[in-house]
N, C-alpha and C positions, 0 to 999 in steps of 0.2 A: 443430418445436417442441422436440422431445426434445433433438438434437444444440444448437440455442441454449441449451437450460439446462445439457447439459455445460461446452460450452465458456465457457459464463459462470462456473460451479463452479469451473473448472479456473482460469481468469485469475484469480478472486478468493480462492481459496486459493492461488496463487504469489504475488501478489500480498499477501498478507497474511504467510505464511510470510517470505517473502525479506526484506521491509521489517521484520519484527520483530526479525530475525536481523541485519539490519545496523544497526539500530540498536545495539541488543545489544553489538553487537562493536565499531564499526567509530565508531559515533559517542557512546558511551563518558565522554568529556570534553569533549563539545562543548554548553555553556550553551544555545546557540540550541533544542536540541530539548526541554527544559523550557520554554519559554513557550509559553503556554496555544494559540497559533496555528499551533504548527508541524504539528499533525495535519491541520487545514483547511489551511493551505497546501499541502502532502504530497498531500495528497488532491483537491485541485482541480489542481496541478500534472498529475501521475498521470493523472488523466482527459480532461487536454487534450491532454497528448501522444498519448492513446491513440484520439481519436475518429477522426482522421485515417485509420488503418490499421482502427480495426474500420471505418468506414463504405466501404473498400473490399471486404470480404468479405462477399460473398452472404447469408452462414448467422447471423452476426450482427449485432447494429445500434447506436445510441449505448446506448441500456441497458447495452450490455455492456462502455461504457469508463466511464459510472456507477457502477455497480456495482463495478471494479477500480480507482476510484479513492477510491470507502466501504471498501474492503478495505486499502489501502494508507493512509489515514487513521487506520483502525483498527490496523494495525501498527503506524503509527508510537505510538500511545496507550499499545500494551500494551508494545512495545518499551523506550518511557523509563520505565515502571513497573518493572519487572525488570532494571534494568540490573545488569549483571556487579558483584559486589562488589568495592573499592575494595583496591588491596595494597600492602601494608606498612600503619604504625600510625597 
C-alpha cells in the first residue's frame, strides 16, 4: 500500500512538474493551449498512454495512470497561466 502511494506521488508530481514546464517554455506561442479543452485533452491523452505500462507492474494499478493523467491536466492549466512574458514591445 505504502510503495502504491509513493509511486503514484512520484508519477503525479513528474507528471505535473514536466508538463507545467513545457508548456511554459516550449509551447509559449502556441493558440491551441489556451482553449478551454486542452487540459482535458492533455489529461485524458496522458492516462491512456499510461494505463498500458502501469497495468503491467505488479505494485501499481489504473489509479495510478488516473491520477498521472489529473496531474498532467493540471499542468497543462497552471502551465498556460504563467506563461513566460512576451519580449520586445
Amino acid at each position: 500500500m505504502i510503495l502504491w502511494l509513493i509511486a503514484t506521488g512520484l508519477a503525479a508530481g513528474a507528471g505535473y512538474i514536466y508538463t507545467r514546464s513545457f508548456v511554459r517554455s516550449r509551447l509559449r506561442y502556441v493558440d491551441a493551449v489556451q482553449k478551454p479543452a486542452a487540459p482535458i485533452v492533455a489529461g485524458t491523452v496522458a492516462a491512456l498512454a499510461a494505463v498500458l505500462p502501469v497495468a503491467l507492474l505488479p505494485v501499481v494499478g489504473v489509479g495510478t495512470a488516473v491520477v498521472f493523467g489529473a496531474s498532467v491536466a493540471a499542468g497543462v492549466a497552471s502551465g498556460r497561466k504563467d506563461r513566460a512574458p512576451e519580449l520586445g514591445p
